[in-house]
C-alpha positions in Angstrom: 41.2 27.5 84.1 41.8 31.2 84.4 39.2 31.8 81.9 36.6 30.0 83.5 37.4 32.0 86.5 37.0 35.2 84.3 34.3 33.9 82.8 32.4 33.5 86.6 33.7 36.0 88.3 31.8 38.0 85.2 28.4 36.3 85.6 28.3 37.6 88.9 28.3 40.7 88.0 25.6 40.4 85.8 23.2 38.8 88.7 21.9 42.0 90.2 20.6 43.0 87.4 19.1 39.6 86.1 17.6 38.9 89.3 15.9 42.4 89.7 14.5 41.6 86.3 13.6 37.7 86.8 12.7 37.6 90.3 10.6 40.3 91.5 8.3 38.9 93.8 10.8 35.9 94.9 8.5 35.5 98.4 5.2 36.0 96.7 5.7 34.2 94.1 8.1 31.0 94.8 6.9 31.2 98.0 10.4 31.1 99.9 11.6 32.1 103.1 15.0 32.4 102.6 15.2 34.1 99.6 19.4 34.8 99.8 19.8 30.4 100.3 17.0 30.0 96.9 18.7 32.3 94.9 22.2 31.0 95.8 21.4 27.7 94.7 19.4 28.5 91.6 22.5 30.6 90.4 25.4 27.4 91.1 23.7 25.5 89.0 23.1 28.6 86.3 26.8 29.4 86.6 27.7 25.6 86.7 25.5 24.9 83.5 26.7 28.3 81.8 30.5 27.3 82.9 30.3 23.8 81.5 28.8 25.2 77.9 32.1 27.7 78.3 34.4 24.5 78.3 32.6 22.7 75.5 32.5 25.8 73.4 36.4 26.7 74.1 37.7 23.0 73.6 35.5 21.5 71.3 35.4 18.5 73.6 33.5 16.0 74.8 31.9 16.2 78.5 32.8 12.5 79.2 36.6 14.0 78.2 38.0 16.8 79.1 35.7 18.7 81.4 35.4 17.9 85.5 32.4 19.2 86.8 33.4 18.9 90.7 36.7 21.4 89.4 33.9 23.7 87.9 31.9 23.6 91.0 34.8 23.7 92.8 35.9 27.3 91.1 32.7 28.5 91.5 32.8 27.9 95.6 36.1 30.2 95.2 33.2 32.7 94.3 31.0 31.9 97.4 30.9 35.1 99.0 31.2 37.5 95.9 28.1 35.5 94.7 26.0 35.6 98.3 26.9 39.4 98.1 25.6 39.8 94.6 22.5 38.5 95.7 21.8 40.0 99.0 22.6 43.9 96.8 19.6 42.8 94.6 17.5 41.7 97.1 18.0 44.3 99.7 
């Protein structure tokens, strides 16, 4: 699984940038108050959903087989506070 873990760690990176572009207004327009807890949650599941097409793609297998999505979740938690950081530089 280190390559999923490569392959999340480098997502991270990327989320200053794609929130800047994707959310600009995040309290104007999705009306949130907590803008870091939104975000955090919107980009699990885009890392979980992107992680779990990784898999597939690398193994050719099915998702009833091979693929455990608590372990990918798991992995990503690993991530927690290199994520929440990610998000609080773009927002801030």
């Amino acid at each position: 699984m280190k390559s999923l873990d490569i392959y999340i760690k480098r997502r991270i990176q990327e989320i200053p940038t794609e929130i800047k572009q994707t959310f600009p207004n995040i309290k104007q327009i999705w009306k949130c108050n907590d803008e870091l807890d939104f975000l955090y949650g919107y980009y699990v599941g885009k890392i979980e959903e992107g992680a779990l097409h990784y898999l597939l793609k690398a193994t050719r297998a099915s998702a009833g087989g091979y693929v455990d999505t608590f372990e990918i979740r798991g992995i990503i938690e690993t991530h927690k506070q290199e994520l929440q950081n990610a998000i609080k530089y773009a927002i801030n």
